[in-house]
Backbone as CSV, one residue per row, in Angstrom:
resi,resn,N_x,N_y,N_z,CA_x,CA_y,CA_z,C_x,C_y,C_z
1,UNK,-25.919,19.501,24.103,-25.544,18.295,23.396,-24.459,18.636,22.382
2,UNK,-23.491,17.705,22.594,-22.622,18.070,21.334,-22.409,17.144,20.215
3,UNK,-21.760,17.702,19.120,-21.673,17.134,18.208,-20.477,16.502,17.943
4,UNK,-20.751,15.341,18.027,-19.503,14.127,18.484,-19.219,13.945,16.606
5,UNK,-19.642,13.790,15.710,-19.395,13.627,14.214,-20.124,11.848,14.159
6,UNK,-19.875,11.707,13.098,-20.207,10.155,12.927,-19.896,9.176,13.307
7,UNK,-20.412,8.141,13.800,-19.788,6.969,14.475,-18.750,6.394,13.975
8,UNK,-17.908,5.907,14.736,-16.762,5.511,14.403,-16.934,3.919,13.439
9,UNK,-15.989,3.963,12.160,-16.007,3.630,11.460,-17.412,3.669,10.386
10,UNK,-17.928,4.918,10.362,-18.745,4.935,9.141,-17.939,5.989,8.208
11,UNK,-18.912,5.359,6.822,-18.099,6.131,5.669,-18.975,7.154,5.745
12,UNK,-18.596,8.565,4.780,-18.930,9.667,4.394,-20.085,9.573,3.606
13,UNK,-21.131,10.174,3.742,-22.205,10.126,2.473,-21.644,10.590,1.260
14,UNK,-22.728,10.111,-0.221,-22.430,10.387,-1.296,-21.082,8.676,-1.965
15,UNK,-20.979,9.624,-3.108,-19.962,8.469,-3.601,-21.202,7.632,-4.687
16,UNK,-20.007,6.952,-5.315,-20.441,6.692,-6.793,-20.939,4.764,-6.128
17,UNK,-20.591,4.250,-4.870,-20.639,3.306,-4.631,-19.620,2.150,-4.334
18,UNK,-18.584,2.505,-5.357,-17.621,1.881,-4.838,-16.595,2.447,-3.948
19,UNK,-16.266,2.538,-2.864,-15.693,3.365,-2.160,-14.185,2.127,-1.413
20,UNK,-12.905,2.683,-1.210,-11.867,2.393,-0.729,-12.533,1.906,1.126
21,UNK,-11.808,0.664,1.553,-11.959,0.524,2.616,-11.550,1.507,3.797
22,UNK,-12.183,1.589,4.534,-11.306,2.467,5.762,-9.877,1.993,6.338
23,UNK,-9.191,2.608,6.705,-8.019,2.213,7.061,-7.869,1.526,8.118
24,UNK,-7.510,0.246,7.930,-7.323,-0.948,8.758,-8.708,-1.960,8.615
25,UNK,-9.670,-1.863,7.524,-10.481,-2.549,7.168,-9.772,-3.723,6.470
26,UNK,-10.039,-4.802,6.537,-9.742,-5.945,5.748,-10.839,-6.209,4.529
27,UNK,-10.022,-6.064,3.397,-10.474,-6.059,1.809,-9.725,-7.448,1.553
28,UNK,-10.517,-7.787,0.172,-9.847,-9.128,-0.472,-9.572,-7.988,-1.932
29,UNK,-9.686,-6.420,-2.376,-9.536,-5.744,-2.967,-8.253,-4.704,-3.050
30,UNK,-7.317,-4.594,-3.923,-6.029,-4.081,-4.120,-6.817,-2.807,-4.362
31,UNK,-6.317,-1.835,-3.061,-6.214,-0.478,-2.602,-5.554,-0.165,-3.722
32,UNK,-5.639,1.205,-4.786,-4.532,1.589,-5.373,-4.755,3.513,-5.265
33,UNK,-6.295,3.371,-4.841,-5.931,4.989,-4.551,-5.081,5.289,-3.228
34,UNK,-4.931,6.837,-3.178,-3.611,6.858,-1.735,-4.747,6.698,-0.556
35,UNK,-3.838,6.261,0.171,-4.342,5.464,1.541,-3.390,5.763,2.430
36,UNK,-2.020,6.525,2.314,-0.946,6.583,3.392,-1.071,7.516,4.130
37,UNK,-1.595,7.485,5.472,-1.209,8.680,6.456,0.063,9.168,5.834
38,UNK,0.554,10.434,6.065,1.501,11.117,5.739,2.554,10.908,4.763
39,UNK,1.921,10.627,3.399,2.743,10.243,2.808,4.398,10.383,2.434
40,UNK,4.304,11.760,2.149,5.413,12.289,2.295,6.880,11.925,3.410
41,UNK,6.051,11.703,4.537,6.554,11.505,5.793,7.311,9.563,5.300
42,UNK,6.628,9.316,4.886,6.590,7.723,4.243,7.839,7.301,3.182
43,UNK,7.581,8.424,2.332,8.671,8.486,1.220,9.788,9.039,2.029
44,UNK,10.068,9.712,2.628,10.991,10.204,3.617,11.781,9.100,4.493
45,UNK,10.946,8.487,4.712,11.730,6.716,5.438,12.065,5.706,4.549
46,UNK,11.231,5.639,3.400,11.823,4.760,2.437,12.870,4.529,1.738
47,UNK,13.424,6.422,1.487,14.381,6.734,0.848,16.029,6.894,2.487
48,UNK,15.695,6.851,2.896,16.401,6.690,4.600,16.881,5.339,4.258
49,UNK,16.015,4.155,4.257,15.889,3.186,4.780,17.069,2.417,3.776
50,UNK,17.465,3.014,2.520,17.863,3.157,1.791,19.511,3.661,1.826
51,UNK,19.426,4.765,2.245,20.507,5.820,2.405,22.192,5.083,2.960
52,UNK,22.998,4.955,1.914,24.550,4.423,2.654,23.991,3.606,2.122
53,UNK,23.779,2.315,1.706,23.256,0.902,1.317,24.118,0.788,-0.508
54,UNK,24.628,-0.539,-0.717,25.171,-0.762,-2.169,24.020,-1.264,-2.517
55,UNK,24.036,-0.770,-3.742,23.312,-1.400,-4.875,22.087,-2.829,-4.834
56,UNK,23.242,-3.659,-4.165,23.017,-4.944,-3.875,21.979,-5.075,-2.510
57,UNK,22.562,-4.135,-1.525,22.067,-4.382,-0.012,20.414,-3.766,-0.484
58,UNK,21.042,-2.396,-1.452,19.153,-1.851,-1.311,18.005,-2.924,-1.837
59,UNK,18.688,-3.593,-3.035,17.470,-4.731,-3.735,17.521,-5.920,-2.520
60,UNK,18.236,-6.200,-1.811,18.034,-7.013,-0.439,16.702,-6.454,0.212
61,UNK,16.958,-5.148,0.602,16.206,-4.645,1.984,14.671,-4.585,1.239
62,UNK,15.012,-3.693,-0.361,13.316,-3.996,-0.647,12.629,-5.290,-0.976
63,UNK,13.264,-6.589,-1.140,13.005,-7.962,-1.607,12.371,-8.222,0.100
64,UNK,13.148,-8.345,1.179,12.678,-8.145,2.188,11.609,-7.404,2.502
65,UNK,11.336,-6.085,2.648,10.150,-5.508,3.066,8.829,-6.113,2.157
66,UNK,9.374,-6.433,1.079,8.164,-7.260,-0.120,7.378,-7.917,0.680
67,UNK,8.421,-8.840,1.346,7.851,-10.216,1.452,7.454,-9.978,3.247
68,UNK,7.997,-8.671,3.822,7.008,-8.537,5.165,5.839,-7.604,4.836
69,UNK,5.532,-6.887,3.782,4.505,-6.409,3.750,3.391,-7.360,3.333
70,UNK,4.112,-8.282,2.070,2.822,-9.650,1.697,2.690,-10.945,2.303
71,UNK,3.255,-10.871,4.089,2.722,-11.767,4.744,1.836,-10.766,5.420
72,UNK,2.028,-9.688,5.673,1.481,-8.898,6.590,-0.091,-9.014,6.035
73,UNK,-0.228,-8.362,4.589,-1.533,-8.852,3.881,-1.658,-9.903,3.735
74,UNK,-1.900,-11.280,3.686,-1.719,-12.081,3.517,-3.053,-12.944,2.801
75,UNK,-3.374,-11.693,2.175,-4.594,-12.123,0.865,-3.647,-12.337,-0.366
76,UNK,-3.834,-13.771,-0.899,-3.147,-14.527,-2.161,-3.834,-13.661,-3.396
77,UNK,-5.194,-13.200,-2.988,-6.043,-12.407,-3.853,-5.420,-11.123,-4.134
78,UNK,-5.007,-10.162,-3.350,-4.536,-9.203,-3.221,-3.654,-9.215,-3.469
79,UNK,-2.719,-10.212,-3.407,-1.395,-10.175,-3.694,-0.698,-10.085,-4.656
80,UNK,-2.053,-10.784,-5.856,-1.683,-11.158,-7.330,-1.884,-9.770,-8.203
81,UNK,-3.124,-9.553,-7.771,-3.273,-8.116,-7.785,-2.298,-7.336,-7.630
82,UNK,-1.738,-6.882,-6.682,-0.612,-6.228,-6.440,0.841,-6.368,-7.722
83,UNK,0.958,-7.730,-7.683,1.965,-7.869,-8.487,1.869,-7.991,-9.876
84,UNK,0.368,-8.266,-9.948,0.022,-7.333,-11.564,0.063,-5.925,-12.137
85,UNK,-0.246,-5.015,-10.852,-0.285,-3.950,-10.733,0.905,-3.587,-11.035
86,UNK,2.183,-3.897,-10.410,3.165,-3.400,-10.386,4.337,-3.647,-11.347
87,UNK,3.543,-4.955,-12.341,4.617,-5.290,-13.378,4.210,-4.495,-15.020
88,UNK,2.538,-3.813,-14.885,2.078,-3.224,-15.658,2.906,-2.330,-16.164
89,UNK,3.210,-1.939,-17.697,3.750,-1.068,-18.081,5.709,-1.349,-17.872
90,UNK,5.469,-2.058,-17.397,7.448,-2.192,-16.991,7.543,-3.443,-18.370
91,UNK,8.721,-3.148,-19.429,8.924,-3.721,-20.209,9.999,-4.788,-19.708
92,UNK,10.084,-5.805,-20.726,10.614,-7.122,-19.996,12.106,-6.804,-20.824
93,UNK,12.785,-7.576,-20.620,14.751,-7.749,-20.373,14.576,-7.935,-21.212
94,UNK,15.290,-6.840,-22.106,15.489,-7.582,-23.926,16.924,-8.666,-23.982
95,UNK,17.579,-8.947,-22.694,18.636,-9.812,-22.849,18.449,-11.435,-22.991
């Protein structure tokens, strides 16, 4: 008999209880620990995706990916979240 490991999609024993969804689980909860397969590999395309682009085109392409990653989630819950998350600590236009 062999040892096949745990059924697919169970979590790991232990843990304090609150634990991050598995990857490709649907949460109404803003993920903020890392969750990226290969991250590195990730930042590596982002900064690509980027590469040759003015000023202008790059705040295009990321305004774009914004708005295909937050249909992609398409929790309003998560979303707000997210964009709380991400305005935290960023000081506002003293102009």
């Amino acid at each position: 008999m062999s040892a096949a490991g745990p059924p697919q999609g169970a979590r790991p024993p232990g843990g304090s209880g609150a634990q991050a969804p598995l990857r490709g689980e649907h949460t109404s909860t803003l993920v903020t620990t890392p969750n990226i397969v290969a991250p590195d590999d990730f930042y590596e395309a982002l900064i690509d995706l980027h590469r040759g682009l003015s000023e202008a085109q790059s705040a295009l392409v990321n305004a774009k990916l914004v708005l295909l990653l937050a249909n992609h989630i398409g929790d309003a819950q998560v979303l707000r979240a997210a964009m709380s998350a991400a305005r935290e600590e960023v000081g506002s236009d003293p102009t």
